[in-house]
N, C-alpha and C positions, 0 to 999 in steps of 0.2 A: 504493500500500500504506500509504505513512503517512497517507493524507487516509483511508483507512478504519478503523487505529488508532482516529485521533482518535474519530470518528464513536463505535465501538464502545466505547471506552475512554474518556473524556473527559478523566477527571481523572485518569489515570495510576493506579489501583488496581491493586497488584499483586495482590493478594486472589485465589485461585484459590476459589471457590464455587460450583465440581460436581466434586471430583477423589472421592480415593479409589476401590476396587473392593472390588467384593464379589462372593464367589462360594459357591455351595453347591451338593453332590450326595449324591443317597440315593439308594440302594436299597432300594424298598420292599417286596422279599422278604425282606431281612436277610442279605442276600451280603455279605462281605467284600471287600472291594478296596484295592486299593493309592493312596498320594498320588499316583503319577502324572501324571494325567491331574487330577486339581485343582492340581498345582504349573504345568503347563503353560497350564491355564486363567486360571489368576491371572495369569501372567510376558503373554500375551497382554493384559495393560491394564497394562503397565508404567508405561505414560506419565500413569496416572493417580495415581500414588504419589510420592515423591520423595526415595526412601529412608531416612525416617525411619520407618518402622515397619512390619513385616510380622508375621504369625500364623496358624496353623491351628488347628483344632479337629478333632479323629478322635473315634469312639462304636463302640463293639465292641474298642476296641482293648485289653483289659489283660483278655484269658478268663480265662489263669489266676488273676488278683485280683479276677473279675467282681465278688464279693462284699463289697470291702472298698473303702474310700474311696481314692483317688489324690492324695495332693497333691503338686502342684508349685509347686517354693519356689525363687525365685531371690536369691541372697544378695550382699551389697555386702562385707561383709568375714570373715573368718573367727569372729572373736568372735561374731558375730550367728549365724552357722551355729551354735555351740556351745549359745548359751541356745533356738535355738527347737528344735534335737533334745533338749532337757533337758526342755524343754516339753513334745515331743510324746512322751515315753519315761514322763512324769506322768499325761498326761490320757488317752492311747489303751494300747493294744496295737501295738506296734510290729514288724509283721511281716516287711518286708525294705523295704533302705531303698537306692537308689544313686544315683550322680550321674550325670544324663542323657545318653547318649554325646553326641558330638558331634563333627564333623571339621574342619579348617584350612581355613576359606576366608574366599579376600581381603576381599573387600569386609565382613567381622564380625571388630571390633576392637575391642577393650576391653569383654568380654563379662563377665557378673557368672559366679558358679558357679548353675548349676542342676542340682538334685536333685531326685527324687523318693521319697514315703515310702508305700509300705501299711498302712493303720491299720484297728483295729478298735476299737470303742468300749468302755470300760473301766467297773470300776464306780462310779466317778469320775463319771459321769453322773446328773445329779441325777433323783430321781423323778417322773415325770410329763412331762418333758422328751423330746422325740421326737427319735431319732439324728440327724434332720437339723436341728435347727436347733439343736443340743449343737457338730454340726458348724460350722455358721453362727458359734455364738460364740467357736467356738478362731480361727476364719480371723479376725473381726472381729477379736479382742486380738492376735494376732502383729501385726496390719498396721495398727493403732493404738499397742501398748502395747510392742515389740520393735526394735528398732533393728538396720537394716541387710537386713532380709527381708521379702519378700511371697508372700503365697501368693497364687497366678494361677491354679490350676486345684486344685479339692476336689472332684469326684465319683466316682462308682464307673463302672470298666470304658471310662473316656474321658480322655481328657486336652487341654492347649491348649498350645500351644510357639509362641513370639512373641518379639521384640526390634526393636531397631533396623537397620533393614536394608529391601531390598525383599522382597517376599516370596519370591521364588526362593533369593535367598542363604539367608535364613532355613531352608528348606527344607531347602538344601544342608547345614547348617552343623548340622541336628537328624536329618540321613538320613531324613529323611521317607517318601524315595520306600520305604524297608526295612517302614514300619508299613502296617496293614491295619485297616480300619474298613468298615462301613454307611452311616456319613453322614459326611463331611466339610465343613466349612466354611473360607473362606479370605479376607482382608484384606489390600488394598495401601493403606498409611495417606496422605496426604497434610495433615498437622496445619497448621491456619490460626490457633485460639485457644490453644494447649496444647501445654504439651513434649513433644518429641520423647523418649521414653525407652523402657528396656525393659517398665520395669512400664505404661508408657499407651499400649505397642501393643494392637490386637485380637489376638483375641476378648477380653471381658467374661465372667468367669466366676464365680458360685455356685454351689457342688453341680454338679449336671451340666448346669444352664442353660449357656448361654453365647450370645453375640450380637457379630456382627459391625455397622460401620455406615459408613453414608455419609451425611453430612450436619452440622449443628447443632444442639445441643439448647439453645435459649437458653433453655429454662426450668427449664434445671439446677439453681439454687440454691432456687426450690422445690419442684422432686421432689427432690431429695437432704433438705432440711430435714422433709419429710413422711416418707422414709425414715427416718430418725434417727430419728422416732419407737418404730420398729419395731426397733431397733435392727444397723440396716445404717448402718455407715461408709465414707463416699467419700475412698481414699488416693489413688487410682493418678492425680488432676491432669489427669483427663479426663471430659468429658460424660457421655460413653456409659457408663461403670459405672453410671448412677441404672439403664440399662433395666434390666441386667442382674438388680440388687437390686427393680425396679418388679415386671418379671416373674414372681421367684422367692414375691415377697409376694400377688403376682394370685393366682395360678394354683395355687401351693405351698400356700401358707398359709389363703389366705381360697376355694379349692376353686371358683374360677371356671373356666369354660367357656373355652378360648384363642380360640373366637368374639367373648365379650363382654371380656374380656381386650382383645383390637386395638380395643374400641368406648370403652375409656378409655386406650386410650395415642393414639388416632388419632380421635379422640370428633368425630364427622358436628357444622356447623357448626350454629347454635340457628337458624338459618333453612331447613336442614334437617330437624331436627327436627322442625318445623312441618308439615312436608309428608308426615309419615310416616303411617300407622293408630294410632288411639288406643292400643293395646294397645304400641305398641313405641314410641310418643312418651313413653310411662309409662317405660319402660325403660329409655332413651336420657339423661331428665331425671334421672333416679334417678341414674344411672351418674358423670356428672356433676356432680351435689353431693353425693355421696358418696367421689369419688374425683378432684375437679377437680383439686385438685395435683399429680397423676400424669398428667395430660392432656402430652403432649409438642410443647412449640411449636417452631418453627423448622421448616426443610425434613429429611427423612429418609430412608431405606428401609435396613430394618436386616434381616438372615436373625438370625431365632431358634432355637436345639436345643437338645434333650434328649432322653432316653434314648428315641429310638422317635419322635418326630417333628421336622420339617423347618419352620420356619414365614417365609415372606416379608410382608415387611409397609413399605407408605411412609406418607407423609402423608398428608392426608387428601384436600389439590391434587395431590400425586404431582413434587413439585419436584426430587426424586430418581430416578434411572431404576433401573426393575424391570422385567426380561425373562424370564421362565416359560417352560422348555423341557421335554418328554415323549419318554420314549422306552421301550417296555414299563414296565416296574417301576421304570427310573431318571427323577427327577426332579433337573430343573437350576434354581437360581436364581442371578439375575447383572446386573451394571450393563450389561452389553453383551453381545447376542448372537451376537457373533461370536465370543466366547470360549467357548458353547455349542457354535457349530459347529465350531469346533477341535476339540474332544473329541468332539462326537457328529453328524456333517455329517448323516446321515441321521434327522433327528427324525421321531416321529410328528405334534406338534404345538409350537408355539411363539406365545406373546401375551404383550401387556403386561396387568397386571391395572390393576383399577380404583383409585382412589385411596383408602387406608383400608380395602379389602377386603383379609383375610390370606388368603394363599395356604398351603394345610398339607397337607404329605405324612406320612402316616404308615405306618409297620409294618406288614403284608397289608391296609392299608385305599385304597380308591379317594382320589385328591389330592381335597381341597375347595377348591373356588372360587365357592362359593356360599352365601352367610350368611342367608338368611334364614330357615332351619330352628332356626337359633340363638334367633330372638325367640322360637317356638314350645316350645323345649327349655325355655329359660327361665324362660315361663311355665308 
């Protein structure tokens, strides 16, 4: 055993580089379901976390505020609780406001206070400015410009609850299994570059984006400096918030297809390119000097959501494991398919997808796993 260490290990690196899990479930009728069977699904790759960070993501879940933003604010001291509700009593409609239940369990200790507020947008909103990204700039100034608070989840009818913990505790400690959603996502952290804390557990959230991940982003300090321009600020001392801000500026802002979207966060290599049809090599190259500083290096596979759709996505070699499971209208994604068959041992189908192809479940629509309708849309 130790002459196979060596072999395998040479130079004694402790470095774990494939942990984390990730996991996601929709249904794509728009049935409501409970955490359940995603807390069980997670706590089944236990061993891939290491206690510092756990988080969900639920969608459907706040009908009766369908209409109005969610934010979830977790706060460091009391003071700071005071000035960002002075904040959010200026700039919105403060419609009910309360501190997140939560129950006593062991293993979650030294917990900040989290609350949540329903807001409406006031007339305090300048002209020409669209409610979502009015929303964008309150979140950026608390968690730049506010001491002691962050807002981790701003959308409507969804929320994200995360901390330090594995994810089961986590769970336990937000009554999870009590809430009910459409899509759920789920992360067991295992932090290698980056603290452990509550605000840099998964999920990554703007608006009702949000993204789980497994992997490295080591081209973080120029996708976040490309973000700055746009003005998205990275607090939370973790990688993974550029996706989250990459995504919301793709797809939200500049009205890209979540096909060609994955073709610059996961952008086919330029010897690839090569080998494509003229019409999508034109597309490909475009994409890429338009948007190369959002290209994401390092290894990945991150589940993407928003209101109505599911979306799986790795690198572009697949350094990261992604497991795609079917069952009628529920779809599964997951670092491990064993955690699928936990929850649903009778699939109708189960594969790994291709490297850089996103996988996307949405709302009464058939799952995609096929992009090259995408070059044709496009053009």
């Amino acid at each position: 055993m130790k002459d196979l260490d060596r072999i395998q290990n040479p130079y004694r690196d402790d470095k774990v580089i494939d942990a984390c899990s990730i996991f996601g479930m929709m249904d794509t009728s728009g049935k409501r379901f409970s955490g359940k069977d995603i807390i069980r699904a997670i706590a089944n790759m236990h061993d891939r976390g290491n206690g510092l960070g756990g988080g969900f993501a639920v969608y459907g879940l706040y009908p009766d505020y369908a209409d109005r933003y969610a934010f979830h604010i977790m706060y460091l001291t009391k003071k700071g609780q005071e000035e960002v509700e002075s904040l959010l009593r200026k700039k919105f409609h403060l419609i009910h406001q309360e501190e997140i239940p939560t129950q006593p369990t062991p293993a979650i200790t030294d917990p900040p206070a989290v609350w949540r507020y329903f807001l409406e947008i006031n007339e305090l909103k300048p002209e020409g400015k669209s409610d979502d990204d009015y929303v964008v700039e309150q979140v950026m100034n608390i968690n730049t410009q506010l001491q002691d608070a962050f807002v981790f989840s701003s959308g409507k009818n969804m929320g994200a609850f995360k901390g330090v913990g594995y994810p089961e505790d986590i769970a336990e400690y937000f009554c999870l299994e009590q809430y009910e959603g459409y899509l759920w996502t789920a992360h067991g952290r295992f932090p290698t570059n980056s603290p452990g804390w509550w605000g840099g557990a998964h999920p990554f959230c703007i608006l009702d984006w949000t993204v789980v991940h497994n992997g490295e982003i080591s081209s973080y300090g120029i996708n976040r400096r490309y973000l700055e321009q746009y003005g998205y600020h990275c607090t939370m001392q973790t990688d993974t918030e550029v996706v989250a801000y990459a995504v919301d500026l793709l797809i939200r802002k500049h009205n890209l297809p979540v096909e060609i979207a994955a073709r610059v966060l996961a952008a086919p290599l330029w010897s690839d390119i090569e080998r494509r049809p003229p019409a999508e090599q034109e597309l490909l190259r475009t994409l890429r000097q338009v948007y190369g500083s959002l290209l994401l290096n390092g290894p990945f596979t991150v589940i993407i959501a928003h209101h109505g759709e599911m979306i799986g996505l790795t690198d572009r070699i697949r350094l990261r494991p992604l497991t795609v499971g079917t069952k009628g209208s529920m779809l599964y994604l997951s670092s491990e398919e064993s955690a699928i068959r936990l929850v649903c041992p009778d699939l109708d189908d189960a594969w790994i997808p291709a490297g850089g192809e996103p996988i996307i479940g949405s709302l009464q629509a058939p799952i995609k796993v096929d992009v090259e309708e995408m070059v044709a849309h496009a053009h």
